[in-house]
C-alpha positions in Angstrom: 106.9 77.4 92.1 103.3 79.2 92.3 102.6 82.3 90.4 100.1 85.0 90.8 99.2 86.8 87.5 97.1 90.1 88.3 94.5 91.8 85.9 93.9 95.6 86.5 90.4 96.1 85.0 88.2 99.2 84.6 84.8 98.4 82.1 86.4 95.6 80.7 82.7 93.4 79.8 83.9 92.9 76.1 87.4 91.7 76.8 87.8 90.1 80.6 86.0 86.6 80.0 88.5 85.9 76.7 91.5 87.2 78.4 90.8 85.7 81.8 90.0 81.9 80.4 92.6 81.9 77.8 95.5 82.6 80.6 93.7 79.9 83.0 93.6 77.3 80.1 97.4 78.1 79.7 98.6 78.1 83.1 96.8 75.1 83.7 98.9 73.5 80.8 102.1 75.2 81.2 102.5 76.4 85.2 104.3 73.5 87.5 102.6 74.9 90.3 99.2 76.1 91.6 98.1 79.9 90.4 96.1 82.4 90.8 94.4 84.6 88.5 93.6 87.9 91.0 91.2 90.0 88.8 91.4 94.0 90.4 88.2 95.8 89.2 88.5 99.9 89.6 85.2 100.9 89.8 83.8 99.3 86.6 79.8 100.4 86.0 79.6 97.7 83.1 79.1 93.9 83.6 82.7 93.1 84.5 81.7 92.8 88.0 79.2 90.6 87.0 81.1 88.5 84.8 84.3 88.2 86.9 82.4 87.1 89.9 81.0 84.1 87.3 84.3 83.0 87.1 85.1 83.1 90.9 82.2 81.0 90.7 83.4 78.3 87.7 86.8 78.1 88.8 88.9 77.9 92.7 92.1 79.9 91.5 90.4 82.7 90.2 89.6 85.6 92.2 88.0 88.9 92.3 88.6 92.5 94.1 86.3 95.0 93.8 88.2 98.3 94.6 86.3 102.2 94.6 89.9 104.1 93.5 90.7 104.3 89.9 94.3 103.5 88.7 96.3 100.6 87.9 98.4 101.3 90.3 96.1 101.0 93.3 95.0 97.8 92.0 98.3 95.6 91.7 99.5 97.0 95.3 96.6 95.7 96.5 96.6 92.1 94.8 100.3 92.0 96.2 99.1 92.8 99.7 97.1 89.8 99.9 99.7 87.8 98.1 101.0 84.1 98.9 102.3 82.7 95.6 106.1 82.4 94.9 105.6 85.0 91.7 103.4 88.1 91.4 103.0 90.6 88.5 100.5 91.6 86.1 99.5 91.5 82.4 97.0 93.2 80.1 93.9 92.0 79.6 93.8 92.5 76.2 97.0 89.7 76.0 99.1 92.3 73.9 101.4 90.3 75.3 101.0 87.2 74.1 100.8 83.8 76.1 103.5 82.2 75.4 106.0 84.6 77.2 104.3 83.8 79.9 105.8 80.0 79.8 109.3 82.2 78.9 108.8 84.1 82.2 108.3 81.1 84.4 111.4 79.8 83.1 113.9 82.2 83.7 112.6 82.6 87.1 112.9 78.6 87.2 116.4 78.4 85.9 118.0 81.3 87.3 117.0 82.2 91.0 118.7 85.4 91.1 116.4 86.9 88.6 113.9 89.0 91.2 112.3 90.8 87.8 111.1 89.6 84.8 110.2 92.8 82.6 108.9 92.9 79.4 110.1 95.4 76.8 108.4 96.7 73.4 111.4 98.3 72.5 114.2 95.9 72.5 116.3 95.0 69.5 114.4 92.0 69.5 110.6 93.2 70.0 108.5 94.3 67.9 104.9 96.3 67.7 102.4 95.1 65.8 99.3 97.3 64.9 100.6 100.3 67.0 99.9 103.7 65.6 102.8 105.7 65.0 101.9 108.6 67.5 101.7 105.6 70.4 105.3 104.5 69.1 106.6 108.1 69.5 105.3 108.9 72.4 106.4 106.0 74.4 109.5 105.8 73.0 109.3 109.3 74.4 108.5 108.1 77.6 111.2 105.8 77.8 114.0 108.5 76.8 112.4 110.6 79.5 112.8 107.8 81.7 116.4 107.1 81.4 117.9 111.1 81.4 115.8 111.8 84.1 115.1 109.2 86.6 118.6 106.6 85.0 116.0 103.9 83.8 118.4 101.0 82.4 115.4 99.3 81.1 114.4 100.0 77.4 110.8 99.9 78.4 109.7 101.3 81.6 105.5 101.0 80.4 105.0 98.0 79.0 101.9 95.9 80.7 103.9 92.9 81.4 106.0 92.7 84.5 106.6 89.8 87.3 108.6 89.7 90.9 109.6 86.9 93.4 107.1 87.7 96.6 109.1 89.1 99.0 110.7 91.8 96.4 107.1 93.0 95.8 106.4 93.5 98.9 109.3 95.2 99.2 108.6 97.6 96.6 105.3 98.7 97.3 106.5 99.3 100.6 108.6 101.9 99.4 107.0 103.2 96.5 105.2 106.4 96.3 101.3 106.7 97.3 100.7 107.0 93.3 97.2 105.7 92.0 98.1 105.2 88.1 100.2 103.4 85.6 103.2 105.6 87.2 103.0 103.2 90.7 104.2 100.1 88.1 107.2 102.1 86.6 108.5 103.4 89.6 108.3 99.8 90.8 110.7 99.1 88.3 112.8 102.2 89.2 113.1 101.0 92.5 113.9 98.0 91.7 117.0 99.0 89.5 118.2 101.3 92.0 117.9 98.6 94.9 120.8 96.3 92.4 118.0 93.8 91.8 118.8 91.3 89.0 116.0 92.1 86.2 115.7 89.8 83.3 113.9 91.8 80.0 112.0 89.9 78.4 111.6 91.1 74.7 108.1 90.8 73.3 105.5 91.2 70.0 103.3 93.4 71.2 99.9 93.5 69.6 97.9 96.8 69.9 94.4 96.4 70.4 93.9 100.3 69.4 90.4 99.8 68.8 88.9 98.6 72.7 91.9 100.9 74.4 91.1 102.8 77.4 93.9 105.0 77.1 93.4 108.9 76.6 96.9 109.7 75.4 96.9 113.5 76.3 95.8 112.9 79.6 98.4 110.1 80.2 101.6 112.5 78.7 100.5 115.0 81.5 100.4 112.5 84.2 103.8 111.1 83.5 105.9 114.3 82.8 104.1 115.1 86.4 105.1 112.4 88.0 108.5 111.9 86.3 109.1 115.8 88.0 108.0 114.3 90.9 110.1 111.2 91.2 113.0 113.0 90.4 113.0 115.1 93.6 112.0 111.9 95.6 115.0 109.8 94.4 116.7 113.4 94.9 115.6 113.6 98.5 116.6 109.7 99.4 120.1 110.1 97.5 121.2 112.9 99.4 
């Protein structure tokens, strides 16, 4: 089985090296197949170009997409587009979520083949936050109420930055998916993929906040998703009807 691990970055100079070597050292112990580490930059104006090209450089299975539009979103439909490995999905840079349920995610795709989703979840009776300031634990535990009464989210974590598919289910998905830029492409990946009867396995996790390099502005983000959760509603609406 080959995997595909995908890393959205925007100005990530102090972070991407670490978090980019540290997965390759593990895959290359743990994976039973050939991977690839697809590194999507958004625009970045630091030296993450610079640096992730370096790697290309050092090392065959990693590559690098330089993309204009903003948004995690844009980025892992993208990676996915040009996908050939067996698994595809994305992770943090930052490795909030640790390594090791990395080697946990390869093997429930391994042992069970129909698991199409592997999803990680903060918020599981057996996760746990670590570091997380308590207005970041309210509001997406917020999110993930919001989540299920409006849109029927059966997951118990709809945001966290940890999710994996069999190829031919992502492509599936982004096929169908909204045209949606941001972190609101990924969870309505998920949505879809509930609502199409896919088997998803959650996975639960320690997260581990790195609250002091974030990127997140978290008034901007509440606006974006309680517009697009509006908007997904009447989508889903619209294709139920």
């Amino acid at each position: 089985m080959t995997y595909n691990i995908i890393f959205p970055v925007l100005n990530e100079e102090k972070r991407l090296e670490r978090g980019v070597m540290e997965t390759y050292r593990f895959m290359e112990a743990h994976a039973e197949g050939p991977c690839a580490l697809t590194i999507v930059d958004n625009g970045s104006t630091d030296r993450t170009r610079e640096l992730a090209t370096t790697l290309c450089n050092q090392h065959e299975s990693i590559r690098y997409i330089r993309l204009d539009e903003k948004g995690v979103g844009i980025a892992v439909k993208t990676a996915i587009e040009r996908n050939e490995m067996d698994i595809v999905g994305y992770m943090d840079i930052d490795l909030s979520t640790g390594l090791p349920y990395l080697e946990k995610a390869m093997e429930i795709f391994r042992s069970d083949p129909s698991v199409k989703m592997v999803n990680a979840s903060r918020y599981g009776k057996e996760s746990r936050l670590v570091g997380r300031k308590w207005y970041r634990v309210l509001t997406g535990r917020g999110f993930a109420f919001l989540l299920k009464f409006f849109l029927g989210m059966k997951a118990t974590d709809g945001i966290c930055g940890f999710k994996f598919w069999r190829k031919e289910v992502a492509a599936e998905l982004i096929k169908a998916c909204s045209h949606e830029n941001g972190w609101f492409y990924i969870v309505e990946m998920l949505l879809r993929t509930e609502r199409k009867g896919y088997k998803i396995a959650e996975l639960p996790v320690v997260w581990v906040d790195d609250g002091a390099n974030t990127t997140v502005h978290v008034k901007k983000q509440i606006c974006v998703y309680l517009r697009n959760i509006r908007r997904l509603r009447k989508v889903f609406s619209a294709e139920d009807c």
